[in-house]
C-alpha positions, 0 to 999 in steps of 0.5 A, spaced: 714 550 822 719 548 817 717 540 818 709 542 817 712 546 811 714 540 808 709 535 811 703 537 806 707 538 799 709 530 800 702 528 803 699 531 795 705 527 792 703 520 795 696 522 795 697 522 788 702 517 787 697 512 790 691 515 784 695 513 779 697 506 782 690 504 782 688 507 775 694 502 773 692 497 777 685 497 774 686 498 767 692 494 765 691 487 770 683 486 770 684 485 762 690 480 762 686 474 762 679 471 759 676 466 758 679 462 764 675 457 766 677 452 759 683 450 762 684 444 757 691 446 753 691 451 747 689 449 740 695 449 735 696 455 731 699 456 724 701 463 727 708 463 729 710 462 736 710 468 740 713 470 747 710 471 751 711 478 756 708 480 763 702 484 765 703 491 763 711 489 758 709 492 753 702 496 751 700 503 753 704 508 757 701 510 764 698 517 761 694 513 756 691 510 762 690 515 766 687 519 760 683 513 759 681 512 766 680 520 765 674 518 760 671 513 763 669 517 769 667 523 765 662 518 762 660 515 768 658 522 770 653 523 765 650 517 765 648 519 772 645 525 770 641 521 765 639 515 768 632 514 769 628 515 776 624 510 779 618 511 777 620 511 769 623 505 770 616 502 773 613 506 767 618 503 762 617 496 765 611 496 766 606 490 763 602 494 757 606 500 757 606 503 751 614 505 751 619 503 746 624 499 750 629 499 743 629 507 744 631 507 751 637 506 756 634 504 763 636 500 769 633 496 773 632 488 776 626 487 773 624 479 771 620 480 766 624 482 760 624 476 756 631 474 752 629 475 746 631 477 738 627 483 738 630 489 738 633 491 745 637 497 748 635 496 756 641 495 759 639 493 767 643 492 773 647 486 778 647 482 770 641 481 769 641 483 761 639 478 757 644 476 751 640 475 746 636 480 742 637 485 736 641 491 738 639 496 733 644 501 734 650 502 729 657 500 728 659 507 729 656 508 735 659 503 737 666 506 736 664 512 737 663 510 745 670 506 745 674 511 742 671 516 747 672 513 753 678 510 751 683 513 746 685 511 739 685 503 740 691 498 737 687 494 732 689 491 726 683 494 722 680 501 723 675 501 730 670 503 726 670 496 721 671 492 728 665 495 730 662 494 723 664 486 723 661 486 731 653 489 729 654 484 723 655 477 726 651 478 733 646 480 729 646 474 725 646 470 731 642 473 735 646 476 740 646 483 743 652 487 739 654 491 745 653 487 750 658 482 746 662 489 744 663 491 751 666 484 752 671 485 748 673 493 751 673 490 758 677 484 755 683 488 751 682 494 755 678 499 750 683 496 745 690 498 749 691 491 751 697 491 754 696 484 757 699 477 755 694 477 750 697 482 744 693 486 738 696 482 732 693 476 735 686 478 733 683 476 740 678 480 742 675 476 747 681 472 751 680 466 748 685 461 751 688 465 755 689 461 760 694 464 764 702 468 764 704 462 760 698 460 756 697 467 750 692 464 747 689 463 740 691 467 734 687 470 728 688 470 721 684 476 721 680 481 725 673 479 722 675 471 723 677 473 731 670 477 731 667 470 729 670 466 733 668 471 739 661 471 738 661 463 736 663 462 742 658 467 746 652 462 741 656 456 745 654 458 752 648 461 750 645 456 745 643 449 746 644 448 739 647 453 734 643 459 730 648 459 724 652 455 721 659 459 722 658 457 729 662 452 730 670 449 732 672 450 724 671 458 728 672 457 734 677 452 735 674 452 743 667 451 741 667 444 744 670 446 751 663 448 752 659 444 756 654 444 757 652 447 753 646 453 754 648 456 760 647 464 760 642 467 758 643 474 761 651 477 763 651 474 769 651 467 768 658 468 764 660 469 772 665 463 774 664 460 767 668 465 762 674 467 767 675 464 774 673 467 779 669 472 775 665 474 781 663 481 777 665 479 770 657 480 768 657 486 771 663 489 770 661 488 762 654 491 764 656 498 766 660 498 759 654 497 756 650 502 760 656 508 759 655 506 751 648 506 750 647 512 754 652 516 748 649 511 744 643 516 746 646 523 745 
């Protein structure tokens, strides 16, 4: 009787053990590196050079983690409560329908959404979202959401203008503002970061980091990472740019895009911005969902 008396105190204690490793595992390691496909060496920087650290060195603690892991799954939660049932979803994407797709969160695999710049909330499944169109939603939704699900973030500027800058230059390139937004919250961690990339690079979507030893590009600016981010994004998805600032002066990766024009929904961004990247459209696709669904609220 005493053995049984202790085998389930110590069966809870590796039970919960084992929780926490998964949610470390999970919010410190898939963010480390982005943009993996463009192995070519990094742009010089007039940044200084930094050391670089291991996975999880520095960053947040475990508790900040496991709180933001906490959040994730709270808003996970409802948005189960809130998704659509089926007959909606026909009704909303059907052909003539009198629903307005701006006003609504739905999912779904429906081919006849049309990548467009036309304002768009309809966030689908499997990365079947298109990238382009008008977001119509605002900046501090955007942070509102973040900020939710993850806890105070490691920024260089207020969340709420990071958000701000997002909304403005998606908008003028006719790109989705969270779509590219949840991007970055899967890129840095919800704003942790706590990978090889750090929060004074101004780096928000991995760019250049290719690897342990590789941290990629540094910023001047939070506003020039958030250019460069969404320059980048207008490389894989136009042939050729919509707006002038769009080009290698910003992001000095532009050029290893080729060819040029390859995504057109989250999915396309599989193999392409991070190695493998099986569910990299996917994974930023149920980010937006969450993020449209408080959006919503």
């Amino acid at each position: 009787m005493r053995n049984q008396s202790f085998r389930r105190p110590a069966a809870i204690f590796v039970a919960v053990g084992l929780l926490v490793c998964t949610m470390w595992a999970t919010l410190s390691c898939e963010y480390c590196t982005g943009d993996r496909n463009e192995t070519a060496p990094t742009p010089a920087s007039s940044s200084p050079a930094r050391r670089t650290l291991p996975c999880s060195a520095e960053g947040p603690t475990l508790h900040d983690r496991a709180m933001a892991a906490w959040r994730v799954q709270q808003l996970a939660a409802a948005a189960e409560q809130d998704t659509p049932s089926p007959d909606q979803k026909s009704s909303a994407l059907s052909p003539g329908s009198s629903t307005d797709a701006s006003n609504n969160v739905l999912t779904g695999t429906s081919s006849d959404v049309l990548a467009d710049t036309s304002p768009n909330r309809l966030v689908l499944t499997n990365g079947q979202t298109p990238l382009q169109g008008r977001w119509p939603g605002s900046a501090e939704q955007l942070s509102s959401y973040l900020v939710a699900a993850y806890g105070t973030p490691s920024f260089t500027v207020p969340v709420d203008k990071l958000a701000y800058y997002y909304l403005h230059y998606c908008n003028e390139a006719g790109l989705r503002a969270d779509l590219l937004w949840a991007q970055m919250i899967y890129e840095t961690g919800g704003g942790l970061f706590g990978g090889i990339v750090k929060p004074e690079q101004n780096n928000f979507a991995g760019l250049g980091a290719t690897g342990p030893n590789e941290e990629g590009l540094w910023f001047s600016t939070a506003e020039d990472g958030v250019m460069a981010h969404v320059a980048h994004m207008v490389a894989y998805v136009y042939s050729e740019s919509p707006v002038g600032w769009a080009n290698p002066a910003v992001d000095p990766r532009f050029g290893l895009v080729q060819p040029r024009g390859q995504a057109k929904i989250l999915a396309d961004l599989n193999g392409r911005w991070a190695l493998p990247g099986t569910n990299y459209g996917q994974a930023i696709e149920e980010i937006a969902r969450l993020l449209n669904v408080l959006a919503g609220h």
